[in-house]
N, C-alpha and C positions, 0 to 999 in steps of 0.2 A: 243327387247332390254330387257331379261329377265335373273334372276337368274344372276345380278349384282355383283364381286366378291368384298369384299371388307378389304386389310388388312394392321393393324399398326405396326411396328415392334418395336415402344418402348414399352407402357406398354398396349394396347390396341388389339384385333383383331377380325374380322369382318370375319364369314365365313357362307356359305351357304347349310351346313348340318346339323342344329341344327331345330327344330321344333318350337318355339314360343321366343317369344321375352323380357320374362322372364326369360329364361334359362341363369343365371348369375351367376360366379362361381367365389370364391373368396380365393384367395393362395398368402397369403405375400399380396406384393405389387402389384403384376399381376391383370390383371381381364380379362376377356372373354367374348365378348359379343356377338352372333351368329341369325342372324335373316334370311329369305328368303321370295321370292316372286314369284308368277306365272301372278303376273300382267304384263300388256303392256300397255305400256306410249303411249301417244298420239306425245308427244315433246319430247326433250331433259330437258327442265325448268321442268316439271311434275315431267320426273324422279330425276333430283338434287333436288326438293321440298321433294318429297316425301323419298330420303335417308336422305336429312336434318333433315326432321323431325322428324325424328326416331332416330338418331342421337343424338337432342338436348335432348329427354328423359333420355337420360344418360347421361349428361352433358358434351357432345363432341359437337364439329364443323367438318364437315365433308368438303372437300375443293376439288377441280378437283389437280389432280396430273399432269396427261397428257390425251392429246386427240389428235384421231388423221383421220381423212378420207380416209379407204381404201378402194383401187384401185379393180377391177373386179366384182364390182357387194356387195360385202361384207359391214356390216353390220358397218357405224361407230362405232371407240371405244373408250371407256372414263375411265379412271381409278379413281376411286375416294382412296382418305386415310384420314388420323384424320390430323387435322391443326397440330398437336407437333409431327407428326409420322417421322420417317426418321431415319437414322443414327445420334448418336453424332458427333459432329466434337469440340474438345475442341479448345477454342482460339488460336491463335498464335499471337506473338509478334514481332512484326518487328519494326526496326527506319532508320528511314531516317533523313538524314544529310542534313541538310537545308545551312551551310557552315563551311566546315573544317577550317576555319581562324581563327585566335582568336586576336582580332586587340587594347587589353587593356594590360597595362603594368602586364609582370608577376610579381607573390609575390616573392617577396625575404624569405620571412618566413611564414610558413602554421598554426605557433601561433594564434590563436585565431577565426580559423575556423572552424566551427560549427563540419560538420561530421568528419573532422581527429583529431579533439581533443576530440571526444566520449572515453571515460574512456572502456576498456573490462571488461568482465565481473569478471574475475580474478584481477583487479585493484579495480571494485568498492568493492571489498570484502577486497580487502585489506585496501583501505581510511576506510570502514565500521571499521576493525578489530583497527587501527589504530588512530582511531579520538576521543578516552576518552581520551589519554596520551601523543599524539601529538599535534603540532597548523599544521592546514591545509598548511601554508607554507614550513614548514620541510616535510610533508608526500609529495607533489608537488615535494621535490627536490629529496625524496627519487626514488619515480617514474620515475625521469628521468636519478639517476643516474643509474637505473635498465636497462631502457632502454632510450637508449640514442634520438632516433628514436622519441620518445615520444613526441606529441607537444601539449601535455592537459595542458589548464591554468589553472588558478586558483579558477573561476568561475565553472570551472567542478567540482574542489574538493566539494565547499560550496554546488554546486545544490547535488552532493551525500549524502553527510553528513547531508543535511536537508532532502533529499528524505528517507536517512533512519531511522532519527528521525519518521518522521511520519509514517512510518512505523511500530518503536516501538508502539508505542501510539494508535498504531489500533481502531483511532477514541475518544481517552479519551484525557482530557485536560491534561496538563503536572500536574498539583497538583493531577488529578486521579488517573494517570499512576506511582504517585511517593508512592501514599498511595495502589494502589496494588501490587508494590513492596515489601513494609514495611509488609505486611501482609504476602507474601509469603514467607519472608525469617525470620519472627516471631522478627521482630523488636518490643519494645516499641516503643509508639507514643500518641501524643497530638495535640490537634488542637482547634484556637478559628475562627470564624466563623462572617463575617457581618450580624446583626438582620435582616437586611431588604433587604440583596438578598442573603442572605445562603449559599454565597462563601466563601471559606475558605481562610486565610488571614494570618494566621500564622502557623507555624508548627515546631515541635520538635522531634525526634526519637533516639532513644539508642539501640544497640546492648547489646542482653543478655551476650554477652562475655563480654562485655567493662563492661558490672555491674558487673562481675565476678570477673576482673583485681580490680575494684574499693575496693572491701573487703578487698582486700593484697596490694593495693597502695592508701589508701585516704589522703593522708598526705598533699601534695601540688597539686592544681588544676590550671591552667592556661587557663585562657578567655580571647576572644576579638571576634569581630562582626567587620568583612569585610562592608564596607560600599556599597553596588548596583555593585559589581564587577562581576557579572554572569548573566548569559541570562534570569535571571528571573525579576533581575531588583529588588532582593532584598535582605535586610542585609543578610547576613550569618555568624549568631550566633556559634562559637566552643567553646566546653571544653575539652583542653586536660589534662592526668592525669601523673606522672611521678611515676615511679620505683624505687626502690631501687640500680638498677644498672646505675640509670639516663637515661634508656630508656622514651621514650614515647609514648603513646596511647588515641586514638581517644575516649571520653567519650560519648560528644554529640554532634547533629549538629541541628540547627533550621534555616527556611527559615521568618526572620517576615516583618512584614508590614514599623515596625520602630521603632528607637532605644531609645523610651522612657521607661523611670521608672518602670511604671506598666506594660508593653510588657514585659521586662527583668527580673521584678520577677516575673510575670506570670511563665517564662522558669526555671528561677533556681530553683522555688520552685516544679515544679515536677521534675526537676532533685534531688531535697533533696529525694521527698517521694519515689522513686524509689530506689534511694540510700538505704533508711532506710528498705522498701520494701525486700533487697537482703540483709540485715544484712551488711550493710558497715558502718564503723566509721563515724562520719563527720570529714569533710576538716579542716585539721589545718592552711592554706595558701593559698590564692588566690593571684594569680597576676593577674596583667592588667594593661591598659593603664590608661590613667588621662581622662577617661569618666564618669563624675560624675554621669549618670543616671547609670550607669554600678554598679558604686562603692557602692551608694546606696542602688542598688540592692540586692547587695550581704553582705551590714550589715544588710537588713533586713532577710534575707533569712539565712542566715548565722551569728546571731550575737556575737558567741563566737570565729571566727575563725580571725586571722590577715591578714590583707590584704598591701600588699604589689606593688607598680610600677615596670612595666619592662624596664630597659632601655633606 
């Protein structure tokens, strides 16, 4: 029971013309491992011991394939290979039907079913494209008036529209995400700041154009502050400016904490020095509402200009 042949047809092969049992050659992924013997085993166990254990030196299991006792005299024979040796055979998937019945009321409507109301990917780009200047329920009815077929709710929109917010935000807080905007597109900006956790808490930014507009239209300026009407959950402070033609434009916008006194002149007085900053006149007219911390604001910040109520 000698001169043992022994070979793996995935990455491994075992042959009996090689001279010592170092001889290890190494190409890519392949490797070759080639050892022999003129010993004779006493047993069968002997000999599986002793290919085992030559075997393990290279960090293989060596395992019986077949065996088998022939007939006329002839010498049993035993095929050994590598425990992972063999042909691939990739999976196959089969199902079996445990029962074709379906014994609960069918749906009348497939609304509000998870996988047929998945958005495709040409939809989510469009709620994406969509959801600054629309309300999620008009882009909804647009979608279906596209396709009729269509039986995405409403819940789809929202999950889109928040998956692709955070998205933008690639991990930055929304007040992050807002001041590296302002940086990138060379906004003016201001910001005051909690002492004791160094979150920012209020904010103000201008557009170099709108300072531009300001030089050739400072005459009448128009304020008021939205009270928590936005996802932020905070006033939103605006100054719009007016034209000579009675157009109007966007001057400034601030996100603040709240709509007291000193918040409000904090903002208008850098909207002054900015102003002054670009060579523009000061305001002859302020409007606004009957917000006395407002009104205040803007005699202190402004105290030669007249300030007037809007309607």
């Amino acid at each position: 029971m000698d001169n043992y042949n022994f070979s793996i047809s995935d990455s491994w092969s075992f042959e009996n013309d090689v001279r010592s049992e170092e001889s290890v050659s190494h190409n890519s992924r392949d490797y070759t491992l080639e050892f022999t013997t003129d010993q004779i085993f006493e047993s069968r166990e002997d000999m599986l011991a002793w290919a085992r254990s030559v075997g393990l030196k290279y960090g293989i299991v060596v395992v019986i394939l077949n065996s088998a006792k022939l007939k006329g005299g002839k010498l049993p024979k035993c095929i050994l290979c590598y425990e992972r040796g063999g042909k691939y055979e990739p999976p196959r998937w089969g199902l079996e039907v445990i029962s074709g019945v379906h014994n609960q009321e069918i749906a009348k409507h497939i609304e509000g079913h998870e996988y047929p109301s998945r958005l495709k990917p040409v939809e989510k780009q469009f709620v994406a494209d969509m959801a600054n200047s629309t309300a999620p329920r008009e882009i909804l009815n647009i979608l279906k008036q596209k396709d009729p077929s269509n039986t995405t709710g409403i819940k789809s929109i929202y999950n889109t529209i928040f998956a692709n917010k955070a998205a933008k935000l690639d991990g930055l807080t929304p007040i992050q995400y807002v001041i590296r905007q302002l940086l990138k597109k060379h906004y003016l900006y201001q910001f005051l700041t909690n002492p004791d956790t160094n979150e920012i808490t209020d904010i103000i930014w201008v557009h170099p154009m709108s300072l531009e507009l300001s030089v050739n239209f400072p005459s009448v300026l128009i304020i008021d502050a939205t009270y928590k009407t936005n996802e932020y959950r905070k006033s939103l402070l605006e100054v719009v400016g007016i034209t000579s033609t009675w157009r109007t434009y966007s001057l400034m916008f601030g996100y603040l904490s709240n709509e007291r006194e000193e918040t409000l002149t904090w903002a208008l007085n850098n909207l002054k020095n900015w102003m002054l900053q670009e060579g523009a006149s000061m305001p002859l007219v302020f409007v606004s509402d009957r917000d006395l911390a407002l009104m205040n604001a803007i005699e202190a910040c402004f105290p030669t200009a007249r300030h007037i109520l809007c309607i």
